[in-house]
Phi, psi and omega in degrees: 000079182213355200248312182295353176269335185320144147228102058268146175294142174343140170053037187189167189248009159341049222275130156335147147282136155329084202249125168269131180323336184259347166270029193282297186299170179300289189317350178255138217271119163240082185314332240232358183295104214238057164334116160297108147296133186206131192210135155263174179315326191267351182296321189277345199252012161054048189296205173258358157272014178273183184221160166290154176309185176259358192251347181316115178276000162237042178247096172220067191296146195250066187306122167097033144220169162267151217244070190066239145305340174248160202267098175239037161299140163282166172287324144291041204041220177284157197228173200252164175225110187255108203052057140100338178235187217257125188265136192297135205249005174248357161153177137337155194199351173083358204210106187263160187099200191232007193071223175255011167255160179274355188253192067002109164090202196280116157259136198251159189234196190195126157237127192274087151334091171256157199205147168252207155237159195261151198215153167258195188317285188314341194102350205267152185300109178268149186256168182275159183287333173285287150014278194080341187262139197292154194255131177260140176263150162201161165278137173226173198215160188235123240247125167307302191327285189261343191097352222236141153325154186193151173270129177317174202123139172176196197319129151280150184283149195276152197103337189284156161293160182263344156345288166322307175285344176293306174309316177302305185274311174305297192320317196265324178294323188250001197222008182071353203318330195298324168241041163279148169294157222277301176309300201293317178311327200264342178265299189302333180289324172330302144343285177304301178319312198299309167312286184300359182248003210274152184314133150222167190238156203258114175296340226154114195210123176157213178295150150244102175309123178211093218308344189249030163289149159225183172276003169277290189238176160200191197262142159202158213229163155230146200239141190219132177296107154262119173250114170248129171326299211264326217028026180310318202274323168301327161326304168285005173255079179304121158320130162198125204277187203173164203018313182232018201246111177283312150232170149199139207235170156274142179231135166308112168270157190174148208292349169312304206263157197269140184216211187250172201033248177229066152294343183269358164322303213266338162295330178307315185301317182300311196299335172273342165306316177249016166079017195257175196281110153254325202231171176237338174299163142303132207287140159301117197324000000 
């Protein structure tokens, strides 16, 4: 929970109230704690993924369920909802409202890992020179918003699988689908099935420290592993970034790189998962 403290908050000249490590949780009593409301404009401008204010009098959301199409069960169970909103379950955040996010509670995202083996000219796997452990690839896109590396990945739609957004979101970020022809969309969809029906393994499903947390709403995700071994079925899918994604590229993972929110968590998770090379380091007791 550190990333949810930045000040100024994203896209705005907003500054956090201050929260001191010892005052992050709820549970420790701050009479003098006086937060900055802050919802932004475009949040406010009621698109079709917003809520309504919480003061709306034909606003009446159903927290800790599901809310007709939207889901606003947490991924971390029940969350307490204190005079009508919903308290952030990772602590203080210096900030009320709802930010750049749009629900009330928990909004949820889906980040896809798609990840391969790193291979040379001949085809054969390369390992690390330290190591020893063969080096695993992932697609990453580098996000317009902040600039920062990122796994691809975003909003589930309300109603959608997150299976469907996972699959969805790869498509427009890392592959342009958005601006394919009708012919090209139907190949790339093929593709995709073949990647996405394929055995996966789920990394991560909960909070995410997220620079656009409030103490009203925040982010929270399930990140899922698609591996293709051979890395034959990514051969047919050229990369091209596209809707929130400014590039994308293949990246060598390793505990170096810096990316956004706590996606390098969830690359760690992968690498022990498949033995492959995160640190050079000796592992911390």
């Amino acid at each position: 929970h550190s990333r949810a403290l930045t000040s100024p908050y994203p896209g705005s000249q907003v500054r956090r109230c201050p929260v001191p490590e010892d005052r992050l949780g709820w549970r420790v009593a701050w009479q003098d704690y006086e937060p900055v409301e802050y919802t932004a404009a475009a949040v406010l401008a009621r698109p079709r993924w917003a809520d309504p204010h919480i003061s709306d009098k034909d606003f009446s959301p159903k927290f800790n369920e599901r809310d007709g199409e939207v889901e606003r069960k947490s991924l971390n169970g029940l969350y307490v909802v204190e005079n009508g909103r919903p308290r952030n379950p990772a602590g203080r955040t210096g900030l009320t409202g709802r930010g750049l996010l749009g629900r009330w509670g928990p909004n949820h995202a889906a980040d896809p890992v798609v990840t391969r083996w790193k291979r040379d000219g001949s085809g054969n796997k390369v390992a690390h020179p330290v190591t020893g452990k063969n080096i695993l690839q992932f697609v990453a896109i580098k996000r317009k918003d902040c600039g920062e590396w990122a796994i691809p990945g975003g909003m589930v739609d309300p109603g959608e699988k997150i299976s469907a957004t996972l699959k969805r979101e790869f498509g427009e970020e890392a592959l342009n689908a958005l601006e394919k022809s009708p012919e090209e969309k139907a190949e790339l969809e093929k593709q995709l099935h073949k990647l996405f029906s394929q055995e996966h393994f789920v990394v991560y499903r909960g909070y995410v420290d997220d620079p656009r947390n409030t103490d009203n709403a925040w982010m929270e995700t399930e990140a899922v592993n698609y591996h293709d071994e051979t890395g034959e079925t990514m051969d047919q899918l050229p990369l091209e970034a596209g809707d929130d994604a400014g590039a994308v590229k293949w990246v060598d993972i390793t505990e170096k790189l810096k990316l956004y929110a706590n996606h390098s968590y969830f690359l760690k998770l992968v690498t022990e998962k498949w033995g492959a090379h995160w640190s050079e380091g000796p592992a911390p007791e």
